[in-house]
mmCIF file as gemmi writes it, N, C-alpha and C atoms, coordinates in Angstrom:
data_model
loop_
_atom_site.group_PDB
_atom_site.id
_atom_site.type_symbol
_atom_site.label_atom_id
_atom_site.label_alt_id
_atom_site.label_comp_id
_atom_site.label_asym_id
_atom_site.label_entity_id
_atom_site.label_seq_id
_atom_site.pdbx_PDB_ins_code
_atom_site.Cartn_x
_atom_site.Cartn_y
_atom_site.Cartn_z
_atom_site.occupancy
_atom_site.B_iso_or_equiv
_atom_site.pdbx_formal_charge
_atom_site.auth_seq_id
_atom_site.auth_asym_id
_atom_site.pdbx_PDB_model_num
ATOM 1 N N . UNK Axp A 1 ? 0.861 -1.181 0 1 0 ? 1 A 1
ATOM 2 C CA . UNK Axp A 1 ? 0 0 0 1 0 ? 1 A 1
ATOM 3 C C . UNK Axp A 1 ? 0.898 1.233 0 1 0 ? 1 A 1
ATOM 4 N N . UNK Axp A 2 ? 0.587 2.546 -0.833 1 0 ? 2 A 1
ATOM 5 C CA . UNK Axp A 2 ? 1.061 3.487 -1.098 1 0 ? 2 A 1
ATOM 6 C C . UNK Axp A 2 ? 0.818 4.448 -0.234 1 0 ? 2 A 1
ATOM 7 N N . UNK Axp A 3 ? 1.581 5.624 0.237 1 0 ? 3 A 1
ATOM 8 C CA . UNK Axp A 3 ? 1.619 6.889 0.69 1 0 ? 3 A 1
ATOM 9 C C . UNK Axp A 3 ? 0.177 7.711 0.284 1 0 ? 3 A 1
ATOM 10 N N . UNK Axp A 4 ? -0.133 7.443 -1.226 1 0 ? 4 A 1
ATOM 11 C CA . UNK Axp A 4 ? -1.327 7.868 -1.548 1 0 ? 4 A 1
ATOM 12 C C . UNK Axp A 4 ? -2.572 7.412 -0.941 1 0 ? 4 A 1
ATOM 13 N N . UNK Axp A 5 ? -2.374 5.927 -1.189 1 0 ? 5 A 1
ATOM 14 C CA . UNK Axp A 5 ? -3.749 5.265 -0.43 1 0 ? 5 A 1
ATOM 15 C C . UNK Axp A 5 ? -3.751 4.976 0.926 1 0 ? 5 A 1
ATOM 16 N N . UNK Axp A 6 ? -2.621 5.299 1.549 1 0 ? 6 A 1
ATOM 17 C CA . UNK Axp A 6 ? -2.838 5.922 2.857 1 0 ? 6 A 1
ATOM 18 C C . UNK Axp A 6 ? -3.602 7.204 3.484 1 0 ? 6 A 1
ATOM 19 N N . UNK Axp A 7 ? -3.371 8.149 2.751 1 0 ? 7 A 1
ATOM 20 C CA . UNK Axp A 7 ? -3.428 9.636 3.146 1 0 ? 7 A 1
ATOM 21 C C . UNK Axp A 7 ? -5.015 9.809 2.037 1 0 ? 7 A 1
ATOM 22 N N . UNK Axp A 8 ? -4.989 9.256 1.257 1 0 ? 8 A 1
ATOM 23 C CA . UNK Axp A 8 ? -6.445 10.434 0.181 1 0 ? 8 A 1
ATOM 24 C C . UNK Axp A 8 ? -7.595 10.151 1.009 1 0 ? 8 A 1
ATOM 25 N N . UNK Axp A 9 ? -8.076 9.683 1.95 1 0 ? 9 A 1
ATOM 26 C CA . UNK Axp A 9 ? -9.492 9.508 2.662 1 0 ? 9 A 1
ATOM 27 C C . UNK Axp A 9 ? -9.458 10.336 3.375 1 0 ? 9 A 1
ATOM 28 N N . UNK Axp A 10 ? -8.595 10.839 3.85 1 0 ? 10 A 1
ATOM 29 C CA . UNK Axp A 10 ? -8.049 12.039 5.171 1 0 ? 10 A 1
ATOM 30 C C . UNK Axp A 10 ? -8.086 13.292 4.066 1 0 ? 10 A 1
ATOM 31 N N . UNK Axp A 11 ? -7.419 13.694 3.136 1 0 ? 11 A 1
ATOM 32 C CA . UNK Axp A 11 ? -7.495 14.815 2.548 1 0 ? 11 A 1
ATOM 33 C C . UNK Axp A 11 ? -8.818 15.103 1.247 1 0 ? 11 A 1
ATOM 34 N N . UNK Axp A 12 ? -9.289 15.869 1.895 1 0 ? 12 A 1
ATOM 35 C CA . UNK Axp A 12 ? -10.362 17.191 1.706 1 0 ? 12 A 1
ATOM 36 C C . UNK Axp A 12 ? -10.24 16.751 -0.205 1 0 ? 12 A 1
ATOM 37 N N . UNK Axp A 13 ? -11.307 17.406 -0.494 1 0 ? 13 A 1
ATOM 38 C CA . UNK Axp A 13 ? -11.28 17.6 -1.924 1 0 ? 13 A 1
ATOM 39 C C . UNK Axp A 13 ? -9.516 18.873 -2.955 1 0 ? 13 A 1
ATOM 40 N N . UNK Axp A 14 ? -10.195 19.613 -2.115 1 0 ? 14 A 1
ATOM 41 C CA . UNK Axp A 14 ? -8.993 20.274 -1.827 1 0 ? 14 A 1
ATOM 42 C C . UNK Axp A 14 ? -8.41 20.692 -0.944 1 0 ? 14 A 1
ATOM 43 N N . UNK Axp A 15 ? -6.567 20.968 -1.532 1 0 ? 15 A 1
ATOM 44 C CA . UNK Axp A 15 ? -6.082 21.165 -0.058 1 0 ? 15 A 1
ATOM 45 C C . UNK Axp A 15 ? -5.066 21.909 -0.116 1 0 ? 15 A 1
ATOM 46 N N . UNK Axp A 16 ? -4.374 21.947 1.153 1 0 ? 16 A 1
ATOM 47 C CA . UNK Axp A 16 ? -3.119 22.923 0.755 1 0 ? 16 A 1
ATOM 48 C C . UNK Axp A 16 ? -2.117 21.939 0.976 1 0 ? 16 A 1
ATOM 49 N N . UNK Axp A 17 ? -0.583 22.656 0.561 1 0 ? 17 A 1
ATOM 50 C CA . UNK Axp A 17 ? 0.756 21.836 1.194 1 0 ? 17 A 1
ATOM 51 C C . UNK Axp A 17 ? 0.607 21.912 2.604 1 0 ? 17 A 1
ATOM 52 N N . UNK Axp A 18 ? -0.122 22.844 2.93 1 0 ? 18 A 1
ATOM 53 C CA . UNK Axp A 18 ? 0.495 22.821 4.771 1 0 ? 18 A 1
ATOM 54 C C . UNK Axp A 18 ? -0.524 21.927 5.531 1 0 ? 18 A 1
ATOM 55 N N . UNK Axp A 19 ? -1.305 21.646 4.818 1 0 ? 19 A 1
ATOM 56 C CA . UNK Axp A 19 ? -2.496 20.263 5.627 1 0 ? 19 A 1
ATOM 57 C C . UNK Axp A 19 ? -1.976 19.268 4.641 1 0 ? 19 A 1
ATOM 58 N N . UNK Axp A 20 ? -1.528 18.674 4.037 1 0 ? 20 A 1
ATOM 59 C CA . UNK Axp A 20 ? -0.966 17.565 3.83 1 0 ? 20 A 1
ATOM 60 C C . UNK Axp A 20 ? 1.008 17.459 4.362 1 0 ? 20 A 1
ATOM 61 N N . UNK Axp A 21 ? 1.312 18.344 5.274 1 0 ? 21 A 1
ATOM 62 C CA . UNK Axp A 21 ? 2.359 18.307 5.844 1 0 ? 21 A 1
ATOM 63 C C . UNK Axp A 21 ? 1.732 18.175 7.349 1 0 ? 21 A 1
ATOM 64 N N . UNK Axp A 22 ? 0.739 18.443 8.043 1 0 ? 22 A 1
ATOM 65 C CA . UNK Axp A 22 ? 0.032 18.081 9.304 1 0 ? 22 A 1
ATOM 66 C C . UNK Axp A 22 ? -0.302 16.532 9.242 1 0 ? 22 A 1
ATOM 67 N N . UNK Axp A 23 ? -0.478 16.721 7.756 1 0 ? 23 A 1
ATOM 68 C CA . UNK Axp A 23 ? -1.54 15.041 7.756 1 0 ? 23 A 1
ATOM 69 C C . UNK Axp A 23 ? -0.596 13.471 8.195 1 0 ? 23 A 1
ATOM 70 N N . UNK Axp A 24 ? 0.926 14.524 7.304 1 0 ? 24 A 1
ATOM 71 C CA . UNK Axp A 24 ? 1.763 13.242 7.568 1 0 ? 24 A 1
ATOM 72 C C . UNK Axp A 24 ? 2.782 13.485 8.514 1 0 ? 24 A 1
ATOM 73 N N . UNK Axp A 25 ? 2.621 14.481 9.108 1 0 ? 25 A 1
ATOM 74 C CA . UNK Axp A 25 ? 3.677 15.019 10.839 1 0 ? 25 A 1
ATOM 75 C C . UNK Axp A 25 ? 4.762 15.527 10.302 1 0 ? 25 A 1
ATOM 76 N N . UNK Axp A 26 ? 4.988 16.223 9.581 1 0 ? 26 A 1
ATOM 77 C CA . UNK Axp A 26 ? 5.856 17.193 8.919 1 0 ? 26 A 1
ATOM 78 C C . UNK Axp A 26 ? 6.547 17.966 9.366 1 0 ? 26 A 1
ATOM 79 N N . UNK Axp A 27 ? 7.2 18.898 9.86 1 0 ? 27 A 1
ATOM 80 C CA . UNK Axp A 27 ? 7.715 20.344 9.882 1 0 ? 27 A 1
ATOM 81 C C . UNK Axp A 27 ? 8.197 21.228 9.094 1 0 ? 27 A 1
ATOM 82 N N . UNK Axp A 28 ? 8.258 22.662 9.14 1 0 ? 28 A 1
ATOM 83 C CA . UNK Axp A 28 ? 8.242 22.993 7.97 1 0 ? 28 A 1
ATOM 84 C C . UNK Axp A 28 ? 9.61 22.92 7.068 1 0 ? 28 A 1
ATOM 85 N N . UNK Axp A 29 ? 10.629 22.514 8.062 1 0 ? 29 A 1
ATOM 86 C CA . UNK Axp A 29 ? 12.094 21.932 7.128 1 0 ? 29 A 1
ATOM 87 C C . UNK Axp A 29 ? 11.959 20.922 6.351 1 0 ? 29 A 1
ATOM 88 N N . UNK Axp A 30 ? 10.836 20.62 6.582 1 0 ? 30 A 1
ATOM 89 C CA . UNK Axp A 30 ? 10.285 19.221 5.105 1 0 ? 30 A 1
ATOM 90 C C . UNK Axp A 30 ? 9.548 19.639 3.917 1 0 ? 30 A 1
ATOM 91 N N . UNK Axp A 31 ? 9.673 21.028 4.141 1 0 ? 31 A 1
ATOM 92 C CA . UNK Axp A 31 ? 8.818 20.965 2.648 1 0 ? 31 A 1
ATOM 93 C C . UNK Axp A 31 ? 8.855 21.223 1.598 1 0 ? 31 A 1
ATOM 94 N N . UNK Axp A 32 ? 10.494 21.028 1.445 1 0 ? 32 A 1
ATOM 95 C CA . UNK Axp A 32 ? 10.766 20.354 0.181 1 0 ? 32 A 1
ATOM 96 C C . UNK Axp A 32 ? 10.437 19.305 -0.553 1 0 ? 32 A 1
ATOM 97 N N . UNK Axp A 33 ? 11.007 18.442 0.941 1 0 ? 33 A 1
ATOM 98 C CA . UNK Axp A 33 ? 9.978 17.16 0.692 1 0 ? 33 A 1
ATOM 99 C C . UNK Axp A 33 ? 8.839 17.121 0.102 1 0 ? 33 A 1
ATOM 100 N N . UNK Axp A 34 ? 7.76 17.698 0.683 1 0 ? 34 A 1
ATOM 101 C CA . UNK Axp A 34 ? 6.29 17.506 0.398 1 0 ? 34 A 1
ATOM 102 C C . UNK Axp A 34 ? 6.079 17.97 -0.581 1 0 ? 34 A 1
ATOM 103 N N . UNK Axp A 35 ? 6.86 19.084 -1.388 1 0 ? 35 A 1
ATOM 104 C CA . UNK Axp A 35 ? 6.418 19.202 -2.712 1 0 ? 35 A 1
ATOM 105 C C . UNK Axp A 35 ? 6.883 18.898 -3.609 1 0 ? 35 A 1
ATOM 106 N N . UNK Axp A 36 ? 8.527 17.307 -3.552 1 0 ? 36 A 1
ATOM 107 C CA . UNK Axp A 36 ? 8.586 16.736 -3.793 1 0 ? 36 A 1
ATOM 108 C C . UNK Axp A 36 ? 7.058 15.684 -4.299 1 0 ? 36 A 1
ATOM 109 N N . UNK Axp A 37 ? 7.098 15.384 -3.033 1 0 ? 37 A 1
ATOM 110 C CA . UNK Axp A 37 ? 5.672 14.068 -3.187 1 0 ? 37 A 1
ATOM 111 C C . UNK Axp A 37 ? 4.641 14.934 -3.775 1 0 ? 37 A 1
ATOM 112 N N . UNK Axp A 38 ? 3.949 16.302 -3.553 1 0 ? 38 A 1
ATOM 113 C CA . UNK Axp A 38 ? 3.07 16.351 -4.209 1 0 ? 38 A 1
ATOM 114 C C . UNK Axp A 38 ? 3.438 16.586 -5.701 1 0 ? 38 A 1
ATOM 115 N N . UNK Axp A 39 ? 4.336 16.738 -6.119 1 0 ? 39 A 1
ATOM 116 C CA . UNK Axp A 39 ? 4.983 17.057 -7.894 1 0 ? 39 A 1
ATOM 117 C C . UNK Axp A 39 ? 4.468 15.252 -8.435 1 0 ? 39 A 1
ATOM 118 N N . UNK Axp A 40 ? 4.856 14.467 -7.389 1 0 ? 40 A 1
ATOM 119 C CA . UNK Axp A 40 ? 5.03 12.695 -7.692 1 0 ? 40 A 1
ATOM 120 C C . UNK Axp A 40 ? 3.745 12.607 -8.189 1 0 ? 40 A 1
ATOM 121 N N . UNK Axp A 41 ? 2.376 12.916 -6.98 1 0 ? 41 A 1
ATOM 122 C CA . UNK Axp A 41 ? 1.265 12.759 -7.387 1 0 ? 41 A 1
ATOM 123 C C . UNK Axp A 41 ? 0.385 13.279 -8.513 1 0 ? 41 A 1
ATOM 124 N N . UNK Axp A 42 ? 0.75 14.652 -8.656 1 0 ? 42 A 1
ATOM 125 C CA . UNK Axp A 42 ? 0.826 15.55 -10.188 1 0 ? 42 A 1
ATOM 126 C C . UNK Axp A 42 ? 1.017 14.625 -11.449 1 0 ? 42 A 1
ATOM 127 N N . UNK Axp A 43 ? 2.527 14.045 -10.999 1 0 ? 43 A 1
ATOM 128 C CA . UNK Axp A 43 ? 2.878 13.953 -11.884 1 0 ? 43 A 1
ATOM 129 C C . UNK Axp A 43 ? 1.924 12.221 -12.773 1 0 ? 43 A 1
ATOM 130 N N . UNK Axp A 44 ? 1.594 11.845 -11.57 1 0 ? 44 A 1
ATOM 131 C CA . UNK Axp A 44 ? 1.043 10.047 -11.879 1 0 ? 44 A 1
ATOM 132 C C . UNK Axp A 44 ? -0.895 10.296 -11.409 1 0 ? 44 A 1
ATOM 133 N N . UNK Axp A 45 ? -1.124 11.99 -11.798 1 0 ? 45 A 1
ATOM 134 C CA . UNK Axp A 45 ? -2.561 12.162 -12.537 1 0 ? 45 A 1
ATOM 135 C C . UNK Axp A 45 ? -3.516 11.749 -11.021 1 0 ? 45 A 1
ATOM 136 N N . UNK Axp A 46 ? -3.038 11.725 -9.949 1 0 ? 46 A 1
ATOM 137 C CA . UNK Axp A 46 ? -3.818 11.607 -8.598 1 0 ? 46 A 1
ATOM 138 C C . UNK Axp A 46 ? -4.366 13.597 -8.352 1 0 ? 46 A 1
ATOM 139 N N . UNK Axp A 47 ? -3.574 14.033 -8.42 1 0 ? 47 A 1
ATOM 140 C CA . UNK Axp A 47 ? -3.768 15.372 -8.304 1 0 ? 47 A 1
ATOM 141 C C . UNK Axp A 47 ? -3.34 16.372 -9.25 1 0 ? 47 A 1
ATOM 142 N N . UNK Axp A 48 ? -4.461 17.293 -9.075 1 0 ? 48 A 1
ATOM 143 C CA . UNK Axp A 48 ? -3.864 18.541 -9.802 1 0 ? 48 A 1
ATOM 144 C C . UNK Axp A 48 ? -3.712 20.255 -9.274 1 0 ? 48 A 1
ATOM 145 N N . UNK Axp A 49 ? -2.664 20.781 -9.557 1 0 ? 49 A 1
ATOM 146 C CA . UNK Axp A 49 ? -1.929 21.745 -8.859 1 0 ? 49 A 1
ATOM 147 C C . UNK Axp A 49 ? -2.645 23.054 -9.795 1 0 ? 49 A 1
ATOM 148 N N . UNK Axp A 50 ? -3.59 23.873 -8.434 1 0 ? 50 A 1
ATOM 149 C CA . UNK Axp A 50 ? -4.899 24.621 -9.124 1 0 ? 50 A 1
ATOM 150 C C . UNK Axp A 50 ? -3.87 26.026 -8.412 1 0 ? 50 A 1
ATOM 151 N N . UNK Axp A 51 ? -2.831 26.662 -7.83 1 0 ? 51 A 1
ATOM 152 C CA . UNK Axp A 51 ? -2.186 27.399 -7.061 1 0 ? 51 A 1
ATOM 153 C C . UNK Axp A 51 ? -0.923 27.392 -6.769 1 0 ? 51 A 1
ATOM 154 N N . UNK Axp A 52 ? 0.027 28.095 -5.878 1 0 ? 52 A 1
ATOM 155 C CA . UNK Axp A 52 ? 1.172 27.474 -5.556 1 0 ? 52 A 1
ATOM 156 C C . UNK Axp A 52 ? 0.617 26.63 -4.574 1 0 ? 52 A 1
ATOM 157 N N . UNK Axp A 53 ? 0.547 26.816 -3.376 1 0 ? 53 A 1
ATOM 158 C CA . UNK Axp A 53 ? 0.147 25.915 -2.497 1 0 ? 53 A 1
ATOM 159 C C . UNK Axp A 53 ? -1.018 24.998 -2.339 1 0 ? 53 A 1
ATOM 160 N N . UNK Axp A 54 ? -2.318 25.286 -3.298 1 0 ? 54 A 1
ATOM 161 C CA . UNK Axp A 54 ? -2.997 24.686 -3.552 1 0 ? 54 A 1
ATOM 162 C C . UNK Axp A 54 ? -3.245 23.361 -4.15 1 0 ? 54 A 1
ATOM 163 N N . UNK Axp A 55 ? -3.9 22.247 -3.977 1 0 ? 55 A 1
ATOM 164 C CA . UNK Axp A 55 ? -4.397 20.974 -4.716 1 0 ? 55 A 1
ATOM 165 C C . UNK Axp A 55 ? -5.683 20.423 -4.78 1 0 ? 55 A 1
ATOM 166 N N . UNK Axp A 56 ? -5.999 19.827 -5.758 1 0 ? 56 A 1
ATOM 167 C CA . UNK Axp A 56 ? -7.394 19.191 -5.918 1 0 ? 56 A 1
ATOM 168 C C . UNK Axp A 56 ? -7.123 17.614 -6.841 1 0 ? 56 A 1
ATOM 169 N N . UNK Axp A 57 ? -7.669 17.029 -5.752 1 0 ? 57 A 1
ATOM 170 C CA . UNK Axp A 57 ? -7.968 15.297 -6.418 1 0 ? 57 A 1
ATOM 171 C C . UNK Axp A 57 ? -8.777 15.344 -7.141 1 0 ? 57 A 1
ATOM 172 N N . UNK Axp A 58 ? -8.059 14.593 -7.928 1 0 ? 58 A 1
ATOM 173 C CA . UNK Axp A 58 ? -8.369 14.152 -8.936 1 0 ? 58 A 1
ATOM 174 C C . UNK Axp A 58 ? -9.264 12.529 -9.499 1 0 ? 58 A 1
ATOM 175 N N . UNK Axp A 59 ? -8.977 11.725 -8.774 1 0 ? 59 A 1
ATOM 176 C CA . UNK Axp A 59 ? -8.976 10.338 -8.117 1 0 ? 59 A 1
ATOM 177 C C . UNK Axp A 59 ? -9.704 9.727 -6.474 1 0 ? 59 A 1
């Protein structure tokens, strides 16, 4: 099981980076990271990037 199908029942239709950095216990020296992973999900059509910080599922 994936990071994705862990976390998408928990996140909102839409959302921001900074509630999907709460969602997975983050701080904010990770969020590179996280927009790492959210570029991943972009990129493999789970989400789409409507803002800078903004997202909406897609899936």
């Amino acid at each position: 099981m994936g990071l994705w199908d862990k976390i998408k029942d928990e996140l909102s239709s839409e959302f921001s980076l900074i509630q999907l950095m709460e969602l997975l216990g983050m701080d904010e020296e990770d969020k590179r990271e996280a927009r790492n992973i959210l570029n991943q999900f972009n990129t493999s059509g789970k989400i789409a990037r409507i803002s800078k910080n903004m997202y909406r599922k897609l899936k």
